[in-house]
N, C-alpha and C positions, 0 to 999 in steps of 0.2 A: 957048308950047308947054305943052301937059300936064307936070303934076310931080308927082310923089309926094315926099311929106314924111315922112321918118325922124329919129326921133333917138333914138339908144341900142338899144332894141328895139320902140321905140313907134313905131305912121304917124300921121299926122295925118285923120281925117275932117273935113272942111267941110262944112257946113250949110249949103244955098242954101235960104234962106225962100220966096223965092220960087215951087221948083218943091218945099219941103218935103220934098228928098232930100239927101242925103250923095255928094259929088264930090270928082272929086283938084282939087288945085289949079291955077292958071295962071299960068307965072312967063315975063315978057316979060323975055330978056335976061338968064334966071340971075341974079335980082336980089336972092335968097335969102343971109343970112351964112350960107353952107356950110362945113362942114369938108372934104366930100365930095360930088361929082356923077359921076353916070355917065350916057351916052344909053344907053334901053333900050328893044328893043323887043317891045310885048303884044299879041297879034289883031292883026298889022299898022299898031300903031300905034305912033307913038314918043313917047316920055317922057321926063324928069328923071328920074332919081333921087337924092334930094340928102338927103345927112346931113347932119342940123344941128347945130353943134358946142351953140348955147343956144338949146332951143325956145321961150326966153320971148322971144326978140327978132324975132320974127316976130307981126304982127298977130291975134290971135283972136278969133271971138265964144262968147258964153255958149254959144252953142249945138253951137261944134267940141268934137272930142273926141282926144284918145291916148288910143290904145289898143295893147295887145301884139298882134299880128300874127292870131293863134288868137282871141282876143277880137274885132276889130276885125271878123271874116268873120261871128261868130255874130252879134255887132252889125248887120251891115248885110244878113245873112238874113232876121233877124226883125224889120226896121222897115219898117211897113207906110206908106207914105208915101201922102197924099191926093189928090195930082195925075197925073194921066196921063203925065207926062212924067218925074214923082218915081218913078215906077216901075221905068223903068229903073236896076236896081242898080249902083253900081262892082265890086261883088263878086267877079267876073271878074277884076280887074283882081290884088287882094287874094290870091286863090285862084291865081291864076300867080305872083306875087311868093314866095309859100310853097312852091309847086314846085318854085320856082328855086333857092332856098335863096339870096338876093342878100345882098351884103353890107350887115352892117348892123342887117341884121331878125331 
């Protein structure tokens, strides 16, 4: 299932090289050390949301980022990605989370 990754006030962006975009992540089976999960759902879709008690115990590449919530939206407004499929933003996804005021963020 889709996850959104929290920790403290930070989300997690991932970097798929290959489509050169920024995506939530994919956790088969809550397989995240969480402090904290919730189901949620965004556009009719459903997600993770999972706070993490230590964001260094989860796998990253150079290329992911935290960022604070307000940061993380103007982040992925202004990354102009290469690929046709990179284009589709999570931004959406980022920009409900902040409406919602979710715990966490």
């Amino acid at each position: 299932m889709k996850a959104i990754i929290t920790h403290d006030s930070d989300i997690l962006l991932e970097y798929n090289l290959s489509t050169d975009a920024f995506e939530v992540s994919e956790d088969a089976g809550r397989s995240y050390p969480y402090e904290l999960y919730e189901d949620i759902v965004i556009n009719d879709e459903e997600f993770y949301l999972i706070h993490l008690e230590d964001k260094d115990m989860i796998p990253t590449s150079k290329f992911d980022v935290w960022l604070p919530l307000d940061a993380a939206i103007s982040h992925l407004e202004n990354y102009k990605s290469k690929t046709e499929e990179g284009k589709r933003s999570i931004v959406e996804y980022v920009e409900v989370l902040k409406s919602q005021s979710l715990q966490g963020i």
